[in-house]
Every structure is written in C-alpha cells, then in structure tokens.
C-alpha positions as CSV (number, residue, x, y, z in Angstrom):
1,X,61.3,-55.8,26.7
2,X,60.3,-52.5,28.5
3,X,61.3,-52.5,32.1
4,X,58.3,-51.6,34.2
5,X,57.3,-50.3,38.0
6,X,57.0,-51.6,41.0
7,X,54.1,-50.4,42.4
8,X,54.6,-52.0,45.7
9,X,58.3,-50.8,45.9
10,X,59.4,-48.2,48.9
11,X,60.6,-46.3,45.9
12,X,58.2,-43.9,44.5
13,X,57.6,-43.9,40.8
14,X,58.6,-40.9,39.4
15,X,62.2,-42.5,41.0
16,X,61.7,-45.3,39.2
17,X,61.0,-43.8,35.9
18,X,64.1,-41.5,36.3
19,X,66.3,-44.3,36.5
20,X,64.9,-46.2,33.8
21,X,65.2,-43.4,31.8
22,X,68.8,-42.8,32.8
23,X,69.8,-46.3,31.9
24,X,68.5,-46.1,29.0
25,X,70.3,-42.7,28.2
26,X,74.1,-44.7,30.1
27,X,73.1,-47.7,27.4
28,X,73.0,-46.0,24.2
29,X,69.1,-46.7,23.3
30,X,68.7,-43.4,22.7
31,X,71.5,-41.3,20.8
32,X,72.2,-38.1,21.0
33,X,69.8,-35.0,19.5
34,X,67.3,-38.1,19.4
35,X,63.3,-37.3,20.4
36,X,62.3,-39.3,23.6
37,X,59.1,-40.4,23.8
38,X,56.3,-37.7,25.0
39,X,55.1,-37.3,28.4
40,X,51.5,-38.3,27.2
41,X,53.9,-41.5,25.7
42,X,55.2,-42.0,28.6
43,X,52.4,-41.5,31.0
44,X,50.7,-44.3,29.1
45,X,53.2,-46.6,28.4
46,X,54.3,-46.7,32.4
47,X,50.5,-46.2,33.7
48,X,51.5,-43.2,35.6
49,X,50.2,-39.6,35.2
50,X,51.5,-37.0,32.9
51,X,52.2,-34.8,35.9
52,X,54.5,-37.8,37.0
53,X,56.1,-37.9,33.7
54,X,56.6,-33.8,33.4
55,X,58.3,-34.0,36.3
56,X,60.7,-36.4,35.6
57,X,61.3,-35.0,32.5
58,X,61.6,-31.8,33.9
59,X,64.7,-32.9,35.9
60,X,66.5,-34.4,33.5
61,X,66.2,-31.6,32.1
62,X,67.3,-29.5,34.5
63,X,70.3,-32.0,34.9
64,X,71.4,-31.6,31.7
65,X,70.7,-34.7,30.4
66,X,67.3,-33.5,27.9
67,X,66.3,-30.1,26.4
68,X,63.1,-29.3,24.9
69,X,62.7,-27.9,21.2
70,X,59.5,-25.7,21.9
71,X,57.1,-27.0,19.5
72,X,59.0,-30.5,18.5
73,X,59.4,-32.3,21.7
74,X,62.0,-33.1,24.2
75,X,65.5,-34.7,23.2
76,X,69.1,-36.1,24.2
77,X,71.4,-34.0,25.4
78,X,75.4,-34.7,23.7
79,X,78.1,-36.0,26.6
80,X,79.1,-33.3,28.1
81,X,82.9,-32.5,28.1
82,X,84.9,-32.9,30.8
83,X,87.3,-30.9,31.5
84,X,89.9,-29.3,34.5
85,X,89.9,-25.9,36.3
86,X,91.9,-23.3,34.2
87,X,94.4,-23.7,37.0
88,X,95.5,-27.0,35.9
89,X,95.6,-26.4,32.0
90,X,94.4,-24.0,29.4
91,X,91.0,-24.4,28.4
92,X,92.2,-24.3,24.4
93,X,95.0,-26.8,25.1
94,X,92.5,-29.4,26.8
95,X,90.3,-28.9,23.9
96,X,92.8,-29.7,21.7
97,X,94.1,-32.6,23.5
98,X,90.5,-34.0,23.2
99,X,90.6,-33.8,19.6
100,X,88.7,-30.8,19.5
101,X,88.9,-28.3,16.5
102,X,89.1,-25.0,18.5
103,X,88.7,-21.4,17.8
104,X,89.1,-18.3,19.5
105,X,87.2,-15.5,18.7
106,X,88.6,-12.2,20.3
107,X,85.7,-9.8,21.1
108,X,88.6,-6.8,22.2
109,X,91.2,-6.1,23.7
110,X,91.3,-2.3,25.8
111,X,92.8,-0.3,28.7
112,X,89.8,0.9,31.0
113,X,90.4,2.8,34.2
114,X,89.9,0.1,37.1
115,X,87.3,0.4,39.8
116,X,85.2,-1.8,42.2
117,X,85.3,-5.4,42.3
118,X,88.3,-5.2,39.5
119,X,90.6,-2.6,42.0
120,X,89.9,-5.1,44.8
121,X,90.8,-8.6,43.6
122,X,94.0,-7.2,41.9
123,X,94.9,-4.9,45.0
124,X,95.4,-1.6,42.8
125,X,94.3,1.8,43.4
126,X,91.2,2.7,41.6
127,X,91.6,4.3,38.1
128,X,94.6,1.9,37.6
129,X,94.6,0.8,33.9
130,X,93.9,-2.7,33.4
131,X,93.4,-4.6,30.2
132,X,90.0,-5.8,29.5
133,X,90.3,-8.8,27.3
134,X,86.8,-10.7,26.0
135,X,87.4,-14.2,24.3
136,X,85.1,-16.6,22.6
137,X,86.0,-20.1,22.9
138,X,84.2,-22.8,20.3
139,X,84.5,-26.0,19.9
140,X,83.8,-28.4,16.8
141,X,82.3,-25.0,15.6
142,X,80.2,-25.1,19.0
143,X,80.0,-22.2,21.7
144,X,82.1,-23.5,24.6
145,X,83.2,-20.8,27.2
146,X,83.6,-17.0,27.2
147,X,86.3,-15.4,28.8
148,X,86.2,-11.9,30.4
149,X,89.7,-11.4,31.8
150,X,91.6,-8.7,33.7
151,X,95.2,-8.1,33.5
152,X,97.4,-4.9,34.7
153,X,98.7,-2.8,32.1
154,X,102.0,-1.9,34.4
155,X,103.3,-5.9,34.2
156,X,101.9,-7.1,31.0
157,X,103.4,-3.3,28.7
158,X,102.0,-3.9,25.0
159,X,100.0,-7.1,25.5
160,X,97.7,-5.7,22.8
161,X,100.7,-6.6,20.1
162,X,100.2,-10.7,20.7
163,X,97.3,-12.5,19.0
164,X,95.6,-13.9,21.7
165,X,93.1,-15.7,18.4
166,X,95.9,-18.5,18.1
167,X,98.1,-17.8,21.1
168,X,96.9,-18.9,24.6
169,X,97.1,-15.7,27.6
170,X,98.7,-17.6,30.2
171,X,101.5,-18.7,27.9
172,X,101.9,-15.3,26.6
173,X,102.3,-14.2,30.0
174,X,104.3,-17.1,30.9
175,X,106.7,-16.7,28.2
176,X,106.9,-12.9,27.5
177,X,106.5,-11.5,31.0
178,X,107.4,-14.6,33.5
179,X,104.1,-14.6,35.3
180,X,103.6,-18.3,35.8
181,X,100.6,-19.2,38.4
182,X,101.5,-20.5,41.5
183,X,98.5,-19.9,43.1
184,X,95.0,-19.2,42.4
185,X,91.5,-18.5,44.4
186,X,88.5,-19.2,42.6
187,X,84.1,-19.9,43.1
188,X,82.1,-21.8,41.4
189,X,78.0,-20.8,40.8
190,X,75.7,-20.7,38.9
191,X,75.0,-17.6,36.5
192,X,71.7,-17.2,34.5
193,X,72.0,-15.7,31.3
194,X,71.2,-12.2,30.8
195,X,70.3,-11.0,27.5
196,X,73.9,-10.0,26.7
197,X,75.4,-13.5,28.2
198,X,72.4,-15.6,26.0
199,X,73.5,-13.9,23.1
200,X,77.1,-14.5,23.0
201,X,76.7,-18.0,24.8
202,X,73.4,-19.0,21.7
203,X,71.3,-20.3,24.6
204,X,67.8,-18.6,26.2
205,X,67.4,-15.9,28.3
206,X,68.2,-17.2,31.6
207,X,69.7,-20.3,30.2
208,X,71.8,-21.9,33.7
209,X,75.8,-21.2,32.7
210,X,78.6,-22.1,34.8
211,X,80.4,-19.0,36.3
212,X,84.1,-19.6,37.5
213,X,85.8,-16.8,38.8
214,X,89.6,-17.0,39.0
215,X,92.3,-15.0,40.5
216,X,95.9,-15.9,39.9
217,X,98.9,-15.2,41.9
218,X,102.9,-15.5,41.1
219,X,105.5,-16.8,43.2
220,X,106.0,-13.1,44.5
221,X,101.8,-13.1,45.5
222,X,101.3,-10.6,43.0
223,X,97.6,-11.3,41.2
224,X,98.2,-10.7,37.7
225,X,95.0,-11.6,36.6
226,X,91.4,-11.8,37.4
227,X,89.0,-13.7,35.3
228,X,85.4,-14.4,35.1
229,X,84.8,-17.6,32.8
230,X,80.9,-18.7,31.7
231,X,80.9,-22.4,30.8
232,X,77.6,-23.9,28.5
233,X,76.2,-26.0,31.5
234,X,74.7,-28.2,28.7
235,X,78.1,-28.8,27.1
236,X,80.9,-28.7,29.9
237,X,81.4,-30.3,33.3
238,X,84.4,-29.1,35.4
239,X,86.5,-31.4,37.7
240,X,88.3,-30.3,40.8
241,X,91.7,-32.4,42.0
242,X,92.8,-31.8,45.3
243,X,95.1,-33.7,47.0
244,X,97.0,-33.4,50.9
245,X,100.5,-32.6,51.5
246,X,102.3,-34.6,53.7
C-alpha cells in the first residue's frame, strides 16, 4: 500500500515526498537504471502539484540519487562507491579490493617546464622540469577518476621507463625512488565539467565532479608530488578518517 501525506503535518510536503521517495530507493523497490514514475505520476498519485514533484525530483537529482535521460524520463542512480582519500590507499588497489575489474588508461606521460600554481605547491623555481602524467581510471569498464599528476624530474630520473597502465605511481615511487608519503595537504570542491573534463569523464557539460587536490610530502618535507584528481560525483563518494593523538 502506497504511503501517503500528512497534510496536517508541521512537515511540508515536498519533505514528505522526499523521504518516501528515499525509502523506497534504501528498500530496493526500485533497482538500479530503473524509470521512476513521472512528475505528472507523481503529482497525481500524491495530490500535490507538479511543481512540488519537479522539485523534489530535482534534488534527488542533484543528490545523486536520480538522473534524467532527456527524452525518456528520470531514473535510479547505481550505489555509489565508497572509497578513502588517496592518502590512505591507492585508488586502483581499493578498486581491486572491491572486486572491481580495473583499467588504467595512460593519456601521457612528458617533461614540461614548471610555472605558476605547479612551481608553488612543489617549492621549485619556475622552468623546473616536472613530469606531467594524465591517467584514466575505469572501473567494471566504467569511467571512475582521472588523474592529472605532477612529479619532479630531478627525484623521480627516467620515470617514463615504468608502466604506470599496470603499475600504481606511488608504489613506483615507493619502491624505485623511496618517496613514501608521510604527509599530505589536500581540498575538496566541487569542479563543473568543462568541455575537455565532460569528454574524458562521458558526462555533460557542466556535469558536478569531485575535485581533490593532493600534495604529498616525505619524511624529509620534500613534496614529491602534486595531484589534481576528478572523481564521477554520480559514481564515487570519498570518506575522510581522522583520528586525535594522545
């Protein structure tokens, strides 16, 4: 039996139609890529307006728990994955350990001159060579994460030579160059696509992604890397641990 509103409730309906629908999404009656009713469905099923019901809609959508298919209607988003910070574990290796099928699709790998925001974060004097390394990640043959990384060329000599397809970069620079992270400063926001960024992440033109920016630090407080990582908002969820030292 449908659960209906309480018109003389404090809470107002588009509230209440939320969290019906969001129970109903935490309870498996709809699955997955599966069309929702329509608004005008909704609207008449509830005996609220359509405006009530676009807007709920709406968030959900912008929560990430619906898209719309222009044309078709509006459907369930898939659980999104969960996973840690880079600074606790390798995106690939978290993947994996989820039961993922993962593959790494290397865009390039090339010495630039650095300048600007790049000179900055790694404290080097502009015109410094750097390595500018662009990674695909995908999951379950699914667009994850892209990687745009920054790494000098003076500590990390012939990095080009190691397939960073199969191999992971901080084990490679771990193993090969003993530049283990012992720190790291990073932010959190939210990018939206640009042409360039929708493209290589297959969402819309100003599609919300996650933008983490990391910097990583050795036991000497060298920063050996600086990376900027977009995460599909619609596929990935990031969790933080801190914890106090006593």
């Amino acid at each position: 039996m449908q659960k209906g509103l309480e018109r003389n409730s404090a809470k107002p309906l588009y509230a209440q139609l939320k969290g019906i629908i969001q129970e109903q999404l935490e309870n498996g009656e709809w699955q997955a890529n599966q069309m929702i009713p329509s608004e005008n469905e909704l609207a008449s099923s509830y005996g609220i307006s359509r405006m009530t019901a676009r807007s709920v809609i709406n968030q959900l959508v912008d929560e990430g728990f619906l898209y719309r298919v222009q044309g078709k209607g509006t459907f369930v988003c898939e659980s999104k994955i969960e996973m840690a910070s880079p600074s606790y574990a390798g995106i690939r290796s978290q993947l994996e350990k989820k039961g993922y099928k993962v593959e790494t699709k290397l865009f390039r790998i090339t010495r630039i001159p650095c300048s600007g925001i790049i000179s900055q974060r790694l404290a080097l004097v502009p015109g410094t060579l750097v390595y500018d390394i662009k990674r695909l990640r995908i999951a379950n043959g699914v667009t994850m994460s892209y990687h745009h990384s920054f790494v000098p060329v003076a500590i990390c000599k012939d990095l080009e030579k190691f397939d960073l397809q199969t191999e992971q970069l901080c084990e490679i620079m771990s193993i090969n160059y003993g530049l283990n992270r012992t720190r790291s400063v990073e932010t959190l926001e939210i990018y939206l696509a640009d042409e360039n960024k929708a493209h290589i992440m297959e969402v819309e033109y100003g599609f919300p992604l996650l933008l983490l920016q990391d910097l990583i630090f050795s036991s000497r407080g060298l920063a050996f890397e600086y990376s900027r990582v977009f995460f599909r908002s619609d596929k990935v969820t990031l969790r933080f641990e801190h914890s106090e030292k006593v």
